[in-house]
Each structure stands twice: as C-alpha cells, then as structure tokens.
PASETOR-605166 format. One line per field, with one value per residue: x, y, z of N, C-alpha, C in turn; residue number from 1; chain. Coordinates in nm, 2 decimals. Layout:
n.xx = c(X|...)
n.yy = c(Y|...)
n.zz = c(Z|...)
ca.xx = c(X|...)
ca.yy = c(Y|...)
ca.zz = c(Z|...)
c.xx = c(X|...)
c.yy = c(Y|...)
c.zz = c(Z|...)
n = c(NUM|...)
chain = c(A|...)
% end
This chain:
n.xx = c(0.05|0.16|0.10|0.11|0.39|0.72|1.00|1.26|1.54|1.81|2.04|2.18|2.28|2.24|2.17|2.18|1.94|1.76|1.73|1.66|1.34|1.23|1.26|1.09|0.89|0.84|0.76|0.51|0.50|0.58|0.91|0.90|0.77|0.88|1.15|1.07|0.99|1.22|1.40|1.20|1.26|1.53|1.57|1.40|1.56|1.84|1.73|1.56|1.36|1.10|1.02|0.81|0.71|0.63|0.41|0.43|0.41|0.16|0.16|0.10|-0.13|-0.04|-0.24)
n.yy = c(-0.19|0.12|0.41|0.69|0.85|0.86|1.09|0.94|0.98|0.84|0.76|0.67|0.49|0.57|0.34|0.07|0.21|0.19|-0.07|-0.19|-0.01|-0.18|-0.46|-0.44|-0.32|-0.56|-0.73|-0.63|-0.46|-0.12|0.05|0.15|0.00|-0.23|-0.13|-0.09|-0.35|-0.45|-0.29|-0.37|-0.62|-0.65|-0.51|-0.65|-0.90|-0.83|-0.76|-0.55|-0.31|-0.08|0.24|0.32|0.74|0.91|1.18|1.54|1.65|1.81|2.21|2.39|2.59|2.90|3.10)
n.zz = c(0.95|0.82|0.94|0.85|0.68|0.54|0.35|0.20|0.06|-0.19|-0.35|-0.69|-0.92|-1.29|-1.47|-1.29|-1.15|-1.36|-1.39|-1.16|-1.11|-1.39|-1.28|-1.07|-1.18|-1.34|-1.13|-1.08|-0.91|-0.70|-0.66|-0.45|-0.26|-0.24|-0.17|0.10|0.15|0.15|0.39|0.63|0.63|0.66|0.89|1.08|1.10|1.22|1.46|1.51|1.65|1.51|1.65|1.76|1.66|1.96|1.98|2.03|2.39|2.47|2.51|2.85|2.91|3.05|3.31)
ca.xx = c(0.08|0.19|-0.05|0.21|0.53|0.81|1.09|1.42|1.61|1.86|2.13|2.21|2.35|2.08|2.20|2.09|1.77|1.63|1.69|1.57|1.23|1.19|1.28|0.97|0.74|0.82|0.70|0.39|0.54|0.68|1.01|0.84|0.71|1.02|1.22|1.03|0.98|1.39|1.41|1.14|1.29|1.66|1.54|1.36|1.68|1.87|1.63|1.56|1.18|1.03|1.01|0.68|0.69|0.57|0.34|0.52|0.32|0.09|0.20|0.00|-0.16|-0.02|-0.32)
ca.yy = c(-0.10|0.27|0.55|0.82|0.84|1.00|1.06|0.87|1.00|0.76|0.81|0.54|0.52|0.57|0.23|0.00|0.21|0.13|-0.23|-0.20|-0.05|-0.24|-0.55|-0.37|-0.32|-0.71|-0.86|-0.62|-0.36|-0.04|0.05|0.20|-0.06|-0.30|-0.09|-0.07|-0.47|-0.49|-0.27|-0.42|-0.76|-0.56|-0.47|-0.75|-1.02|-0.72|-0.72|-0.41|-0.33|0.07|0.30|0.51|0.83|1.00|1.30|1.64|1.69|1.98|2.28|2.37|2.74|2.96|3.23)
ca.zz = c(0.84|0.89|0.91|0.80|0.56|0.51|0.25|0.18|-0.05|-0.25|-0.50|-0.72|-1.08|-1.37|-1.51|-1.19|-1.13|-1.47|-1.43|-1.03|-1.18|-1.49|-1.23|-0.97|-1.25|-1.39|-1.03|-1.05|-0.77|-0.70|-0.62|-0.30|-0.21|-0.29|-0.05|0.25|0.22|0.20|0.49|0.70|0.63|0.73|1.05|1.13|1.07|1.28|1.55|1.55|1.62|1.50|1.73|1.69|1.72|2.04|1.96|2.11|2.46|2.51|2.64|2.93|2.91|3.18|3.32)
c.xx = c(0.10|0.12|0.04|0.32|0.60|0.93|1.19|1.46|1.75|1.89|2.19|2.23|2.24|2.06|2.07|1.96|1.64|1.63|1.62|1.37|1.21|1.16|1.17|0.84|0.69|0.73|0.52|0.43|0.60|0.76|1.01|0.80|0.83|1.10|1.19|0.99|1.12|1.41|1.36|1.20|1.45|1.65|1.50|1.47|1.78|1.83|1.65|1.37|1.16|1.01|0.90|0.72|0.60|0.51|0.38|0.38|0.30|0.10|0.09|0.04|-0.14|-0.19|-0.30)
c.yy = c(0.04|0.35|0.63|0.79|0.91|0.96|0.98|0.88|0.87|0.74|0.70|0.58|0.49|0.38|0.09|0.08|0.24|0.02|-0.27|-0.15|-0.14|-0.42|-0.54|-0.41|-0.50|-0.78|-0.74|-0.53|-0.23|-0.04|0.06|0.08|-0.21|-0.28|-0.07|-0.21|-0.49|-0.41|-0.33|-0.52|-0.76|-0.59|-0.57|-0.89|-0.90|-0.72|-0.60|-0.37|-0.15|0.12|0.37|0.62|0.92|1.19|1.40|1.64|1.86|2.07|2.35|2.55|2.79|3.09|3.35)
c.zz = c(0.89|0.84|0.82|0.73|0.56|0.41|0.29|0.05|-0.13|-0.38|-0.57|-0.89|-1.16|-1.44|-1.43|-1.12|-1.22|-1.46|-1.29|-1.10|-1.28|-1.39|-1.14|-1.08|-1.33|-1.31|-0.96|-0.89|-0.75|-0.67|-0.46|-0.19|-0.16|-0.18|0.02|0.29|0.24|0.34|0.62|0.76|0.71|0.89|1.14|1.17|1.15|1.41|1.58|1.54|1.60|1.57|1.67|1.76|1.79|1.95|2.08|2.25|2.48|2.58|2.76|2.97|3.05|3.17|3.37)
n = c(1|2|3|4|5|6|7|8|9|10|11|12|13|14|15|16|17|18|19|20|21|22|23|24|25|26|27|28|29|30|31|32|33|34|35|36|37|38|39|40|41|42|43|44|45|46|47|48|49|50|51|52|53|54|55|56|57|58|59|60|61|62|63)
chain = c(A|A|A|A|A|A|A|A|A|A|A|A|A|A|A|A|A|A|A|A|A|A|A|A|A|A|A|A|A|A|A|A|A|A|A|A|A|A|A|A|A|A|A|A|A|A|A|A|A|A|A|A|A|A|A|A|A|A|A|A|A|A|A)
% end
C-alpha cells in the first residue's frame, strides 16, 4: 500500500460523474478508491511496475 499521495486532477462531464459516484457509493466505495484500483489493474495488464520516488540526496555542508 502507499505511504504518501498525490493529486490527479480529472475532467469529466457532470452527467457520467453522478452516475460514476452513485455507481462507487452502490458497491460500498469511493470514487478514490475506484480509480486507483482501475489504474493499478492499467499498469499492471501494461506491465508497467511504480517507480518509487528517490528522496533528493543531502547536500553535504561545505566548512
């Protein structure tokens, strides 16, 4: 599971994202949650595996 998060924005007609929630909240799930198993599942049938992100290295104090 992932420590951290980040946005993703996503523009979509008001129409299909009352019937995408209403379709989320029927199976007991968020939308959030919804679209990061369609992605997962994306990626995965893709092979494509997540790169974590490296932490910037430390800069090293001049004296």
């Amino acid at each position: 599971m992932e420590l951290k998060t980040a946005r993703l924005t996503v523009l979509i007609d008001p129409g299909k994202k009352e019937a995408f929630e209403d379709l989320c909240r029927s199976q007991d799930m968020t939308p959030s949650q919804v679209v990061r198993r369609l992605i997962r599942e994306w990626m995965e049938k893709e092979g494509v595996a997540a790169t974590p992100r490296r932490k910037p290295a430390a800069k090293k104090r001049s004296r």
